[in-house]
TORKOL-4160 file (C-alpha; in steps of 0.2 Angstrom, whole numbers, padded with zeros to 4 digits, m for minus):
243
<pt num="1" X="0037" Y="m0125" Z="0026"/>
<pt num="2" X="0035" Y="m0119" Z="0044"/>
<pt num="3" X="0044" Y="m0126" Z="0058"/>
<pt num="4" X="0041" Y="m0119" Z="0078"/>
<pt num="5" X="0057" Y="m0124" Z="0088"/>
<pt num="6" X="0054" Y="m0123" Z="0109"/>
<pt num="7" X="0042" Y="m0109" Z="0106"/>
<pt num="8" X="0037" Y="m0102" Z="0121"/>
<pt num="9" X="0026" Y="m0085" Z="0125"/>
<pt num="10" X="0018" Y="m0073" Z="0138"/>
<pt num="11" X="0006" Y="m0060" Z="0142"/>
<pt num="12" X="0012" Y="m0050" Z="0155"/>
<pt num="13" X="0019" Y="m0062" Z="0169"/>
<pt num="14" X="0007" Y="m0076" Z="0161"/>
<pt num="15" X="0016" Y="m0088" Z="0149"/>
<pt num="16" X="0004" Y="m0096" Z="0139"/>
<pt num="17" X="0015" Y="m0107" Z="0126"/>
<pt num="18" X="0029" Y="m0119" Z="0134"/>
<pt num="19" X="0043" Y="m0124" Z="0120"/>
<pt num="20" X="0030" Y="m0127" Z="0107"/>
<pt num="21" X="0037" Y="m0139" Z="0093"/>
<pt num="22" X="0029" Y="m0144" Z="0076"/>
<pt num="23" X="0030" Y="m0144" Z="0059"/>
<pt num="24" X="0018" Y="m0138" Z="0044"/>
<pt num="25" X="0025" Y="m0148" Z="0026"/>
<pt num="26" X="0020" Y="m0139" Z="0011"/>
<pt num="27" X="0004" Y="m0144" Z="0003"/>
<pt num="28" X="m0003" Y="m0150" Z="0022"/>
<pt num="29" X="m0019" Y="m0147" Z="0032"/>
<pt num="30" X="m0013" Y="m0149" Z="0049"/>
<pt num="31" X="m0024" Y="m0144" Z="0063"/>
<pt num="32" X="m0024" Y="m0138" Z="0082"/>
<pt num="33" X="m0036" Y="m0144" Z="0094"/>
<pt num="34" X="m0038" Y="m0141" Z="0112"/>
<pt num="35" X="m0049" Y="m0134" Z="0124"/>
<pt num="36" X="m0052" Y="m0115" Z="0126"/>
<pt num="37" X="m0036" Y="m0106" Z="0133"/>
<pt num="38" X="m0027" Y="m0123" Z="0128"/>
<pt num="39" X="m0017" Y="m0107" Z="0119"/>
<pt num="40" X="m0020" Y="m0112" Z="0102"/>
<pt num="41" X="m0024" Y="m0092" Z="0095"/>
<pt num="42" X="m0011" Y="m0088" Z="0105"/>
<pt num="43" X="0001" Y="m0097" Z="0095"/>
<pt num="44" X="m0005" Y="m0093" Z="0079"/>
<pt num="45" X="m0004" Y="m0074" Z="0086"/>
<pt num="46" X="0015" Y="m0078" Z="0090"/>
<pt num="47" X="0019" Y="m0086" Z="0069"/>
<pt num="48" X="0010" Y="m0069" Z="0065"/>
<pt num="49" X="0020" Y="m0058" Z="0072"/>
<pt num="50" X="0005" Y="m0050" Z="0084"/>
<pt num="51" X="0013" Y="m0059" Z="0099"/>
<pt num="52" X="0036" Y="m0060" Z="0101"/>
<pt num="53" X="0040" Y="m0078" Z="0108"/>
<pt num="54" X="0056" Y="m0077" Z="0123"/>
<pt num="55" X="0073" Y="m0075" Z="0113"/>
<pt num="56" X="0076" Y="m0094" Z="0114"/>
<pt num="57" X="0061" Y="m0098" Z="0105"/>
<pt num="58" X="0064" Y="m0100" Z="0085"/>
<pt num="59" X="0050" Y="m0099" Z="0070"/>
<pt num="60" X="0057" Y="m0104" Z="0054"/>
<pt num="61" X="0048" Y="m0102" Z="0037"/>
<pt num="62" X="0055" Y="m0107" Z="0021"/>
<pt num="63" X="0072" Y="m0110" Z="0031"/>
<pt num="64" X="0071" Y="m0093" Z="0036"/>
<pt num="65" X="0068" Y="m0088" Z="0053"/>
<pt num="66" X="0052" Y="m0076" Z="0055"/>
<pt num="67" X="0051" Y="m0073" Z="0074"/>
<pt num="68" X="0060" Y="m0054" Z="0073"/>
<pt num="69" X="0050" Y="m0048" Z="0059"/>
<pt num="70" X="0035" Y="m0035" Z="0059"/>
<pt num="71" X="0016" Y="m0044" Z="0055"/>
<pt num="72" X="0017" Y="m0036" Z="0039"/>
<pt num="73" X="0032" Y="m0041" Z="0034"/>
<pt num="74" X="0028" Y="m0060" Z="0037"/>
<pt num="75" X="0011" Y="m0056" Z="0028"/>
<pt num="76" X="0023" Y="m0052" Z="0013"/>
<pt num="77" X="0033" Y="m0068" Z="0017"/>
<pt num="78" X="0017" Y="m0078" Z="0014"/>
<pt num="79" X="0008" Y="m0082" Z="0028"/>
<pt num="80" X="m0010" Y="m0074" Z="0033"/>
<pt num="81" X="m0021" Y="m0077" Z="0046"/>
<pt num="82" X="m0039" Y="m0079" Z="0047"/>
<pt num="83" X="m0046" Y="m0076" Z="0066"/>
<pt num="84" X="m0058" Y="m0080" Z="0076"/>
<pt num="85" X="m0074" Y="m0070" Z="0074"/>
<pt num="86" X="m0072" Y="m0065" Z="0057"/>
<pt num="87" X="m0068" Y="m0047" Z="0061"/>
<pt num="88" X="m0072" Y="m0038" Z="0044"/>
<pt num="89" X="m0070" Y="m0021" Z="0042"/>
<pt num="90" X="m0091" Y="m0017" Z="0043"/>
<pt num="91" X="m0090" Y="m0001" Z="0035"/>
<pt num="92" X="m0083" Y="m0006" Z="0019"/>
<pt num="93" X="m0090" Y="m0017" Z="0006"/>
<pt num="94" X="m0087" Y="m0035" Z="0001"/>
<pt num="95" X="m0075" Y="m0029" Z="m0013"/>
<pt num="96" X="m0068" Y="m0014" Z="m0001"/>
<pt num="97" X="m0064" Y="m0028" Z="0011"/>
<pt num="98" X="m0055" Y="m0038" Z="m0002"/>
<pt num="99" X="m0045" Y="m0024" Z="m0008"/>
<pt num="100" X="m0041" Y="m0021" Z="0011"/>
<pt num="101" X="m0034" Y="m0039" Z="0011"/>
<pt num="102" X="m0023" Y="m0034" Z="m0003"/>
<pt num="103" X="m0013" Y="m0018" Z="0004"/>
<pt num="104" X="0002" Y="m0027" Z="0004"/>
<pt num="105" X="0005" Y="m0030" Z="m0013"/>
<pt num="106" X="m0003" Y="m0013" Z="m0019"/>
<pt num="107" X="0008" Y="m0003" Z="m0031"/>
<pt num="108" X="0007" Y="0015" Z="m0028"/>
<pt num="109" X="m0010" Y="0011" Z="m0021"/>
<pt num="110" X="m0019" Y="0004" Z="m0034"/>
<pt num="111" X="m0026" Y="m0013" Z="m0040"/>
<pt num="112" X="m0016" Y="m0020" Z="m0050"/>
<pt num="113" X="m0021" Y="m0034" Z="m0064"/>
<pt num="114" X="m0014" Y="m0048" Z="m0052"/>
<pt num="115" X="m0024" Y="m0043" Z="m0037"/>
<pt num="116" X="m0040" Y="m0041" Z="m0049"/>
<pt num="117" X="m0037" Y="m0060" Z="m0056"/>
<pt num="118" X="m0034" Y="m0063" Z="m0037"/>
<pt num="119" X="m0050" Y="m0056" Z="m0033"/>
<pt num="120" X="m0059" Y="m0066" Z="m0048"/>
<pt num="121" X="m0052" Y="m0081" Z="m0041"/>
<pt num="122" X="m0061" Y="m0080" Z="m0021"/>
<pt num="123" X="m0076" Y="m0075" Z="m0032"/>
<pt num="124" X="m0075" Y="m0091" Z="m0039"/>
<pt num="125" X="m0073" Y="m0101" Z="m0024"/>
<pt num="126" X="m0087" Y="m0089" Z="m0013"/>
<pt num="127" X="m0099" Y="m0084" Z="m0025"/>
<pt num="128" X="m0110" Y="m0078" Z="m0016"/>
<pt num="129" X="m0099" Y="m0064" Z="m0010"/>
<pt num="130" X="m0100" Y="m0060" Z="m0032"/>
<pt num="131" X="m0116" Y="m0056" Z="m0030"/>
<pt num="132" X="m0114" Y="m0046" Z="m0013"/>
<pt num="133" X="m0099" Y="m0039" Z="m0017"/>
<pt num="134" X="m0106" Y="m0020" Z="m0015"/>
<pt num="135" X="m0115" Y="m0021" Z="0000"/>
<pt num="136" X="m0108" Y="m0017" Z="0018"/>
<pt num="137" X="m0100" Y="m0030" Z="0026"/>
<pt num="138" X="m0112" Y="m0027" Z="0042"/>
<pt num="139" X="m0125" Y="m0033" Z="0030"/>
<pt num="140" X="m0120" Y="m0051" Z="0028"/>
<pt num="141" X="m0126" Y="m0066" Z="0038"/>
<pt num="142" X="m0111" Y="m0076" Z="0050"/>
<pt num="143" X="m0108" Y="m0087" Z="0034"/>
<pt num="144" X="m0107" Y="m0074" Z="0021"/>
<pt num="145" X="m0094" Y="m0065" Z="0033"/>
<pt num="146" X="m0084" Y="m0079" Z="0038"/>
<pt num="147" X="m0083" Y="m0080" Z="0017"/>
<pt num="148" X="m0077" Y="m0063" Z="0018"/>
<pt num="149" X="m0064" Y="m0066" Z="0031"/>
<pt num="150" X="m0057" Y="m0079" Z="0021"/>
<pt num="151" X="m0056" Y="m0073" Z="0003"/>
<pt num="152" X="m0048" Y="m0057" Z="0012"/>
<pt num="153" X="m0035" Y="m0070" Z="0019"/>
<pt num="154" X="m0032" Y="m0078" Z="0001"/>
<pt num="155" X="m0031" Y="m0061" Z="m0009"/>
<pt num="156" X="m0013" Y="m0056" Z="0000"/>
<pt num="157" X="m0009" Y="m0072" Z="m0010"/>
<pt num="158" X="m0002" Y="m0085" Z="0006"/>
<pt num="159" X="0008" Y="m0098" Z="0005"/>
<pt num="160" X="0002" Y="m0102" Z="0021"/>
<pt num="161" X="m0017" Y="m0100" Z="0027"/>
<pt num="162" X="m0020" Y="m0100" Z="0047"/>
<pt num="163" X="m0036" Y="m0102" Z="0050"/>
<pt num="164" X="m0042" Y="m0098" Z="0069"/>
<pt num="165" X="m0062" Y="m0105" Z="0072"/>
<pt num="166" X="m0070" Y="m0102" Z="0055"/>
<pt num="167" X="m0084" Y="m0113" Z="0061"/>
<pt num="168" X="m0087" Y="m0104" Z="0077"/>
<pt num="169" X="m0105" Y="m0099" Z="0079"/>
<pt num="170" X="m0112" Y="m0106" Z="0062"/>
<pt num="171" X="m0126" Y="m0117" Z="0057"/>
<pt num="172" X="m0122" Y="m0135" Z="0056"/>
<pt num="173" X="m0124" Y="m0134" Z="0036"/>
<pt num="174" X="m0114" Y="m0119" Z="0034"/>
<pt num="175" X="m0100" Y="m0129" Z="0045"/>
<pt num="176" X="m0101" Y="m0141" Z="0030"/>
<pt num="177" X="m0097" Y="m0127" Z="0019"/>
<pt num="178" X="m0083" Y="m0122" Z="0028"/>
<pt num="179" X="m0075" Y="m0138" Z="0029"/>
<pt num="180" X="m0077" Y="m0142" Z="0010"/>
<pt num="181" X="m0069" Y="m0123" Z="0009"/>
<pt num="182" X="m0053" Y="m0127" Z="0017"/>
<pt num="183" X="m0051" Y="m0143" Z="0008"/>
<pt num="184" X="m0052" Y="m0132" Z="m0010"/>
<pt num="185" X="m0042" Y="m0120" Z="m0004"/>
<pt num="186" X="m0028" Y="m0134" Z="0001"/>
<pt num="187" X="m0030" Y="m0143" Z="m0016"/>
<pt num="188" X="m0029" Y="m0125" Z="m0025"/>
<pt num="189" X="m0011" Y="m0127" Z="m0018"/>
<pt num="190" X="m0012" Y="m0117" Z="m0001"/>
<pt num="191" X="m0005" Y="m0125" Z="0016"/>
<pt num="192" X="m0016" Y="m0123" Z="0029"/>
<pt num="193" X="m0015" Y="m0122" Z="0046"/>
<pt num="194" X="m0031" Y="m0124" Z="0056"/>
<pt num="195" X="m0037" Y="m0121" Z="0074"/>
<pt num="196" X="m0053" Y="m0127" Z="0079"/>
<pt num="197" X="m0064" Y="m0133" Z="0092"/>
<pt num="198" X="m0075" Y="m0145" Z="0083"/>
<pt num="199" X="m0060" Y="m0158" Z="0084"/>
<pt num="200" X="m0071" Y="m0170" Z="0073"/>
<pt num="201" X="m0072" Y="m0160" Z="0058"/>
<pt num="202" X="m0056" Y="m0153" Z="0059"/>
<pt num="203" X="m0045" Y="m0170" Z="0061"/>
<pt num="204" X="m0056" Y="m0177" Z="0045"/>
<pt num="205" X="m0049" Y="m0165" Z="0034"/>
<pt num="206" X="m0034" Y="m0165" Z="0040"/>
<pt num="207" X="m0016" Y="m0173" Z="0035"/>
<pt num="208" X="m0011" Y="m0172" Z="0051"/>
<pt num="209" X="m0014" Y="m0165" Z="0070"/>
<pt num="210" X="m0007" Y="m0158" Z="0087"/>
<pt num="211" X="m0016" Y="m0158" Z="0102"/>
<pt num="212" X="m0013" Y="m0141" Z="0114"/>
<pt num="213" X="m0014" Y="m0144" Z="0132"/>
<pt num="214" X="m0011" Y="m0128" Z="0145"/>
<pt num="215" X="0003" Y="m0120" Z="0131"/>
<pt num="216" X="0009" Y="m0138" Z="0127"/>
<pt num="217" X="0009" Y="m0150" Z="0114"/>
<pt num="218" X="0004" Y="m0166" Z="0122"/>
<pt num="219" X="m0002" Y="m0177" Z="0106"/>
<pt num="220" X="0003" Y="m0178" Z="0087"/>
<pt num="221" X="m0001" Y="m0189" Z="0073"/>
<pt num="222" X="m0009" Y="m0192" Z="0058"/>
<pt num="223" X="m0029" Y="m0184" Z="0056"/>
<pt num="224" X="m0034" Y="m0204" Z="0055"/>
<pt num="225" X="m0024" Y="m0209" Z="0070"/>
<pt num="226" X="m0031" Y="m0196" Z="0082"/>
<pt num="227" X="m0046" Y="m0198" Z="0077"/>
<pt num="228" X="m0047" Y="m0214" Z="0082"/>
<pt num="229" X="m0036" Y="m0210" Z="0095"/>
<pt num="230" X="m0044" Y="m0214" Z="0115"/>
<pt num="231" X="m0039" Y="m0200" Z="0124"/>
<pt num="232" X="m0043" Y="m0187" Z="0110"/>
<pt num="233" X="m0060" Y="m0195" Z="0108"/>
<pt num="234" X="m0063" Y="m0196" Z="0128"/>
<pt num="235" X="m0058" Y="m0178" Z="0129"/>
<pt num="236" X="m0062" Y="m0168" Z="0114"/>
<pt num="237" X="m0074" Y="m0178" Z="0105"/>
<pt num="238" X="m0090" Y="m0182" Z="0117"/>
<pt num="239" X="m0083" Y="m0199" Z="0122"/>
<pt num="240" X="m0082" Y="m0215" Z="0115"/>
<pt num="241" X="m0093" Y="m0213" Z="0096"/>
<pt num="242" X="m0088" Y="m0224" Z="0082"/>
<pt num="243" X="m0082" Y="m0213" Z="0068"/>
């Protein structure tokens, strides 16, 4: 579904990402771990279109190459990202939010039946935002709005979900939540893929996994296989733990 060939990209004279390769197949979770300014939001900036790669980087979804197009014309393509911090809009409501996450598929501005049934269906998989949907995003707990920022995502309708530290800041069992969230959302037939810091609950959801080093890919493999992987556990999770 997405592939990065020799991506690489630069803030100012920094270059954060050094001919990045992988690969996302339909239907996977695959996740990106790696230490802060490993570059791993960076990259997910660059599929989004918030960030150009250099001309001789090339990002291909769908067998069609992305890496020209505005960020709302890759929204349209199918992909939305989810970032880090949540980022609500904390004047609007729950449902204003959603609405919000819809403005690409309006027609002549208005809701149409498909985006309500869309709507319905994040209801279903948060349903606490139901019963918050008309109060002001401000409002909400860290959990509730990290809900929000993700049925936001899923009402532009991706085919592809990036997901950039929805567990940052939350309680352990709300972690848990998130976790089991991802996993439904995958099995509802989204690919997903994920950015996250705790490298442990990230690689046991998912399929398979990359490991961001100073803008490089230095590691890949199934979720499994890193898991019990040396290196990764020596440097990303607290050392030698059996899993």
């Amino acid at each position: 579904m997405l592939e990065l060939r020799t991506v690489s990209a630069s803030y100012g004279p920094v270059q954060a990402l050094h001919d990045v390769s992988l690969q996302v197949a339909k239907g996977e979770i695959v996740t990106l771990i790696g230490a802060n300014g490993a570059g791993k939001t960076t990259l997910l900036r660059t599929i989004s279109g918030l960030l150009r790669p250099v001309r001789t980087s090339a990002i291909v979804f769908e067998d069609r190459r992305i890496d020209a197009l505005a960020p709302d014309a890759i929204v349209k393509r199918g992909i939305s990202q989810i970032p880090e911090g949540r980022r609500v809009f904390p004047g609007l409501t729950v449902r204003e939010n959603l609405e919000v996450g819809a403005a690409t598929r309006l027609k002549r501005w208005k809701i149409t039946p498909e985006i309500e049934a869309d709507i319905e269906k994040t209801y279903a998989i948060f349903p606490r935002l139901r019963e918050r949907q008309r109060q002001l995003a401000w409002s909400l707990s860290g959990g509730e709005q990290q809900m929000l920022a993700m049925a936001r995502g899923l009402v532009s309708r991706p085919k592809l979900l990036l997901l950039d530290e929805p567990s940052l800041g939350l309680a352990p069992n709300l972690v848990q939540e998130v976790f089991r969230t991802v996993q439904t959302i995958n099995a509802q037939g989204t690919t997903v893929l994920l950015v996250e810091q705790n490298a442990r609950m990230a690689l046991q959801v998912a399929h398979r996994g990359y490991v961001l080093e100073t803008g490089r890919i230095v590691l890949e493999g199934s979720g499994k296989d890193l898991l019990h992987d040396p290196a990764v556990t020596e440097a990303y999770l607290g050392g030698r733990q059996t899993v």
